[in-house]
C-alpha positions as a printed Julia matrix, in Angstrom:
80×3 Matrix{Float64}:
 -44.61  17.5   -36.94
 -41.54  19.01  -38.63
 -39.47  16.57  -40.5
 -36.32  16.23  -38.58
 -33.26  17.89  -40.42
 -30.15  15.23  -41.84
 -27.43  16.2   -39.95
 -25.45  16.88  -43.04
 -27.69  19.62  -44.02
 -26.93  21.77  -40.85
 -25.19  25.24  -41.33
 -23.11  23.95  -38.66
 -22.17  20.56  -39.86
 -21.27  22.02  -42.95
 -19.23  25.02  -41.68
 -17.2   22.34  -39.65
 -16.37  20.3   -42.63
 -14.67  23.74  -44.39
 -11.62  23.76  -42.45
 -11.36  19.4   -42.41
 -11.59  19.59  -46.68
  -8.71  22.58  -46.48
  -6.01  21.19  -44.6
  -6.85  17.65  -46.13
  -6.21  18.49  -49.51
  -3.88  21.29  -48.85
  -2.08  18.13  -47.24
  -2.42  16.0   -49.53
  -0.95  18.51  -52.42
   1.7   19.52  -50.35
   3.21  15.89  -49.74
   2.51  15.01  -52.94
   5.02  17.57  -54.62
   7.22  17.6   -51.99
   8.3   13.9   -52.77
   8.97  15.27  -55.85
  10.62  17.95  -54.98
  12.95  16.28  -52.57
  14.26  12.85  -53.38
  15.95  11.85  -50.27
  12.13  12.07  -48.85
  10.7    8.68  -47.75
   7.9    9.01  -50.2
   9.98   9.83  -53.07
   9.57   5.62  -53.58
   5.89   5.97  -53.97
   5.22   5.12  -57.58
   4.1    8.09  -60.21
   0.24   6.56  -60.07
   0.27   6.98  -55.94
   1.71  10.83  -56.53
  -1.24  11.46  -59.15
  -3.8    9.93  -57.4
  -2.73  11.92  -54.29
  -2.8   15.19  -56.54
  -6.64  14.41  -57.66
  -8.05  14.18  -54.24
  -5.9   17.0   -52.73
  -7.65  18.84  -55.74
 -10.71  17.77  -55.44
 -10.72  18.48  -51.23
 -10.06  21.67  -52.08
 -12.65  22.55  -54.45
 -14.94  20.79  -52.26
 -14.15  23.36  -49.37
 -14.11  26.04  -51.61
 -17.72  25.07  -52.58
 -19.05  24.47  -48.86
 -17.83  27.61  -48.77
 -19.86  29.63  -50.91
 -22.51  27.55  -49.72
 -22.91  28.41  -46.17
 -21.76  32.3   -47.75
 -25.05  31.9   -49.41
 -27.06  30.61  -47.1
 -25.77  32.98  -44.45
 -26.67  35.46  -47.32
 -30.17  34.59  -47.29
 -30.89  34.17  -43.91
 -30.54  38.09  -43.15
């Protein structure tokens, strides 16, 4: 019997997760500036360490999308 596949490893699972780790860290980047940006916004309060931290996940989100990306280009790549 075939070993059941994680659901994480599904083409489809993955190309679901693309969009989620976009907007998430496009999100996250765009709040984060624009309490900098505009300091009558409520979250211009939020402490410098909040705003960084907020800048390193929106990055990382998006590189992570990016990457699922090319992965399920790949693997769509290979399956033809």
């Amino acid at each position: 019997a075939a070993a059941k596949q994680a659901i994480y490893e599904r083409l489809q699972f993955r190309r679901t997760l693309i969009p989620i780790l976009l907007t998430g860290g496009a999100l996250l980047l765009g709040v984060s500036i624009w309490s900098r940006i505009a300091p009558e916004n409520a979250l211009a309060g939020l402490g410098g360490g909040v705003i960084a931290t907020m800048i390193a996940v929106g990055v990382v989100l998006v590189l992570l999308g990016v990457l699922n990306m090319l992965h399920v280009k790949h693997d769509l790549d290979a399956a033809r």
